[in-house]
C-alpha positions, -999 to 999 in steps of 0.1 A, spaced: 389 405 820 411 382 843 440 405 855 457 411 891 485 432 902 509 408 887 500 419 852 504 458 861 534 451 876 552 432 846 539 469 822 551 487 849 584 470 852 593 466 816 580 504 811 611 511 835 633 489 820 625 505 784 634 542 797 669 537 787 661 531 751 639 564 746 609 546 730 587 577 712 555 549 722 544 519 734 514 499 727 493 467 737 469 448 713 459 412 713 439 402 744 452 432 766 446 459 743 406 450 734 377 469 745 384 476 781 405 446 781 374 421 779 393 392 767 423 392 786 429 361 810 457 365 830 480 332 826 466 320 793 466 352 773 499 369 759 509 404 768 514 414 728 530 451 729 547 471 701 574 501 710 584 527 685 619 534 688 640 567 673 661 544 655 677 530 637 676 493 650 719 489 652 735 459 669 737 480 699 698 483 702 697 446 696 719 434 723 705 462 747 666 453 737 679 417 745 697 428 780 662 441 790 643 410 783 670 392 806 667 416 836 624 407 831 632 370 837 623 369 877 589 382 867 555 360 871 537 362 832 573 374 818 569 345 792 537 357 781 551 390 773 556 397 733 572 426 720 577 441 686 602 469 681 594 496 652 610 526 643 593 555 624 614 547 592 601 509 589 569 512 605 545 517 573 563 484 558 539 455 568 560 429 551 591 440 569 606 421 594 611 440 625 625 428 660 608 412 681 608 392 714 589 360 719 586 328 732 621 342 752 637 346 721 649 372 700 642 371 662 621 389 637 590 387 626 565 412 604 536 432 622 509 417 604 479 438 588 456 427 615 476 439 642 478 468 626 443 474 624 439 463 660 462 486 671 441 515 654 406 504 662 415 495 703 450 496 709 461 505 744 483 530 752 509 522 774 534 551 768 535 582 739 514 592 712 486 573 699 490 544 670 470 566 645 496 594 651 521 569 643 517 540 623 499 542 588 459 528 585 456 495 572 426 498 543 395 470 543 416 458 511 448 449 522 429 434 555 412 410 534 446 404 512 464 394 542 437 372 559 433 352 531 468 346 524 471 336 563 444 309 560 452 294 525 492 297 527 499 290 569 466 274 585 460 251 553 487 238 549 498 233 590 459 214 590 480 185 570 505 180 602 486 160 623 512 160 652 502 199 659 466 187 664 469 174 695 482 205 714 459 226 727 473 259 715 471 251 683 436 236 685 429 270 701 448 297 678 438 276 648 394 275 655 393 312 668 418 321 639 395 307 615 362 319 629 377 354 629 392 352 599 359 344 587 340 375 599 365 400 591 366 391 550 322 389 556 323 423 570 356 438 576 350 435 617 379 422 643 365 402 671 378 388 701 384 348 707 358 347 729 333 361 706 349 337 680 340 309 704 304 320 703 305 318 667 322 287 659 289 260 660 270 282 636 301 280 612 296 243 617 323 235 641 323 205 661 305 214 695 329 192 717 353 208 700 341 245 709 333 237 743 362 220 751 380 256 742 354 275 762 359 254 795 399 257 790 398 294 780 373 314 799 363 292 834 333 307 844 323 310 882 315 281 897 326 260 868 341 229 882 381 215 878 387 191 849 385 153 865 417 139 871 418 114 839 440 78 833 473 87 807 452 68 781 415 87 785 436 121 778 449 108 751 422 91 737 404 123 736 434 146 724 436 121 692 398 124 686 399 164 689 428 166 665 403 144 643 377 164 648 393 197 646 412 186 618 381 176 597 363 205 597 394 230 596 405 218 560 371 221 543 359 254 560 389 269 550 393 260 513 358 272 515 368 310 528 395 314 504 376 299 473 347 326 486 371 352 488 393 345 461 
């Protein structure tokens, strides 16, 4: 885990901040909320939190939910910070839209199965009862239901826009996505990016792809800065890893969903 005190102080600060709206819990999952917090890095990861609310969700708990977001803006991290908003009455509905704050936006958005199940199996606890106490369990089946539906109907699909390919997020998102998408319909298991990472070449991912992740993602000690590189060698190489990536995205995963179709 890479975390300082500008982390706690961003939970502690919006924890204040979310007094005045009575939330009955608030939870972290994602990076923040695995086992002992092993794959958060503090800068690259998102802070992903869910609050339950009393509800309902009026136009008076929108524009308040949106005040509090703007009073957060001074904050280091603040746009890593994701938030869903649940209430008791919506929260078994996965499909449902619900709240949410991201990207320094309000719209809404479901809580997917897998955070769900994340939430259940290592969610933190940030404030109020547990997510078990709260929020239904999400069963192996409807896991599998929704990860196949992610990869075949969203990551197909976005493989076939080649202008994505050359960001690093979604070189990122898409190769762990996959690689843990892959796992979870073998043996019903959530695992973390980095374990995804360590995955990846025996799924027959390209290795310069992996290890470009790894050296971006999780800098070990001692590793060395990225050379200073012309306009035209960074781009050279972000065409070629959108090739690469690209390549072996669309086959694997027309493979997992035929598999587990």
């Amino acid at each position: 885990m890479t975390r300082s005190d500008a982390t706690d102080r961003l939970l502690d600060r919006f924890l204040t901040e979310l007094r005045g709206l009575d939330p009955l819990a608030v939870w972290a999952h994602g990076s923040l909320g695995s086992v002992g917090g092993a794959d958060y890095q503090e800068g690259r990861s998102d802070l992903d939190l869910i609050v339950l609310l009393d509800g309902p969700i009026t136009a008076s708990t929108v524009w308040r939910v949106a005040r509090l977001h703007a009073r957060l803006r001074g904050e280091p991290l603040v746009a890593k910070l994701h938030c869903s908003y649940l209430t008791p009455g919506t929260a078994a509905d996965s499909e449902r839209r619900h709240l949410t704050w991201a990207h320094e936006r309000l719209f809404r958005r479901p809580v997917t199965p897998v955070t769900r199940r994340e939430l259940h199996a290592f969610g933190l606890v940030l404030s109020g009862e547990r997510p078990d106490t709260l929020l239904p369990p999400v069963t192996d089946g409807e896991l599998a239901a929704f990860v196949v539906r992610d990869q075949r109907d969203f990551w197909r699909r976005e493989v076939d826009r080649v202008g994505n390919w050359t960001q690093d997020a979604w070189v990122d998102v898409g190769m762990t996505t996959h690689a843990r998408a892959a796992v979870t319909l073998k043996d019903g298991r959530l695992i973390t990016k980095r374990e995804a990472l360590d995955l990846m070449p025996g799924l027959g991912a390209p290795v310069e792809v992996v290890e470009d992740i790894r050296r971006r993602r999780y800098p070990g000690p001692g590793t060395p800065l990225r050379e200073i590189r012309e306009t035209r060698e960074v781009q050279e190489w972000s065409a070629r890893r959108g090739r690469l990536t690209r390549d072996y995205l669309g086959p694997a995963i027309d493979r997992l969903v035929a598999a587990y179709t």
